[in-house]
C-alpha positions as CSV (number, residue, x, y, z in Angstrom):
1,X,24.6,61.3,63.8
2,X,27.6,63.2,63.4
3,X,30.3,62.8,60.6
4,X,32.9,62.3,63.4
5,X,31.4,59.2,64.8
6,X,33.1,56.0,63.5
7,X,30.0,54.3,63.5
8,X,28.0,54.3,60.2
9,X,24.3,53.6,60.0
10,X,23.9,50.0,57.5
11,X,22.5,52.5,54.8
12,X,25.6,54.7,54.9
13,X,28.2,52.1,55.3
14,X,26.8,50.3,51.9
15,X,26.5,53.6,49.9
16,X,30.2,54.0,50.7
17,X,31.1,50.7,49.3
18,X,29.1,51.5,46.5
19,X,31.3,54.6,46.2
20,X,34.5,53.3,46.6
21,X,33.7,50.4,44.4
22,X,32.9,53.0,41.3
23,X,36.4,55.2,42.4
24,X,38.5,52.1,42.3
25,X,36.9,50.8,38.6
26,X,37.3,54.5,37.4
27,X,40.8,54.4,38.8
28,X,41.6,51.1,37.3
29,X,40.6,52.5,33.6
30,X,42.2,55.8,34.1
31,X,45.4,53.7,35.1
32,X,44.6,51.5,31.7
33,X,45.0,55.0,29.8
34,X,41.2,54.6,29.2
35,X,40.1,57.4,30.8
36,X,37.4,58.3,32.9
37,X,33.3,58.1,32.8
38,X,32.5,61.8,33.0
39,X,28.6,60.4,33.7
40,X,29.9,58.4,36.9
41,X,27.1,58.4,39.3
42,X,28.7,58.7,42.8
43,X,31.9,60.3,42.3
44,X,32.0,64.4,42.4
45,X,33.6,66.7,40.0
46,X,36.8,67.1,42.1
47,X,36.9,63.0,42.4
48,X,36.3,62.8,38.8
49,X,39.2,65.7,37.7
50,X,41.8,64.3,39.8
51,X,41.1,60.4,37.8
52,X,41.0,62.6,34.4
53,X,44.9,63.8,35.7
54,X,45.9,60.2,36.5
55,X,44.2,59.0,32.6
56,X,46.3,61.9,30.8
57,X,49.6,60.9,32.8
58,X,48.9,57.1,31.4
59,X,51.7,55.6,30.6
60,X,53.9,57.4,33.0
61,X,51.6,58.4,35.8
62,X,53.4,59.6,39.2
63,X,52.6,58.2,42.2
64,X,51.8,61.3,43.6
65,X,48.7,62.0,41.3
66,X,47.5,59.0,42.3
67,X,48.1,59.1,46.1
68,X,46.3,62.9,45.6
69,X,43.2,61.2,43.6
70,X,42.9,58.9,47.4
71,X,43.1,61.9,49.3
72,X,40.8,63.8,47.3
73,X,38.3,61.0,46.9
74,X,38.7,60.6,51.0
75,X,37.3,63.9,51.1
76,X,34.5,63.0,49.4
77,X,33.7,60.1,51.8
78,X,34.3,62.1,54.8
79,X,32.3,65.0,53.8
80,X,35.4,67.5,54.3
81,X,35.1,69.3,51.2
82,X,30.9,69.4,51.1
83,X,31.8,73.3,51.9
84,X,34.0,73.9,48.6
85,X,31.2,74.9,46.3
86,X,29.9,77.9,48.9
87,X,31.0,81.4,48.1
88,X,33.9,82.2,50.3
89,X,31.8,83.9,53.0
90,X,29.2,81.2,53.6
91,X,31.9,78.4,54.2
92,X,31.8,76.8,57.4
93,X,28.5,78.1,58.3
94,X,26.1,74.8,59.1
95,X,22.4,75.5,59.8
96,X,21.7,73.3,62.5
């Protein structure tokens, strides 16, 4: 199955809840000023930077940090950024 097909296997669809469910609690404490879990299991380090801008806002976060934190936790989810970690000339090369 593709990435671009709506439909999610049962498998998939619950380890995405998981995920958002650990990106929402981590968003919550970073909103609290607490911070966030560097050890989170399911979020990635881009994920995990982007809650560590919104906790170093606290109190005065923008909304824009945290409308970027969606976005870049999205990409997580969607797989959009799985290239990000190649060397420049490997990107968008997928061994089928």
């Amino acid at each position: 199955m593709s990435r671009s097909d709506s439909h999610l296997d049962d498998g998939q669809a619950d380890e995405n809840e998981e995920i958002r469910a650990e990106f929402e609690a981590e968003l919550a404490e970073c909103m609290a000023g607490v911070g966030v879990n560097m050890h989170a299991r399911r979020l990635d380090g881009e994920t995990k930077r982007a809650l560590a801008r919104i906790a170093g806002a606290y109190p005065d976060i923008p909304q824009g940090l945290i409308e970027a934190a969606y976005s870049i936790f999205a990409g997580q989810l969607d797989g959009s950024r799985d290239d990000d970690g190649l060397p420049s000339f490997m990107r968008g090369r997928h061994i089928k």
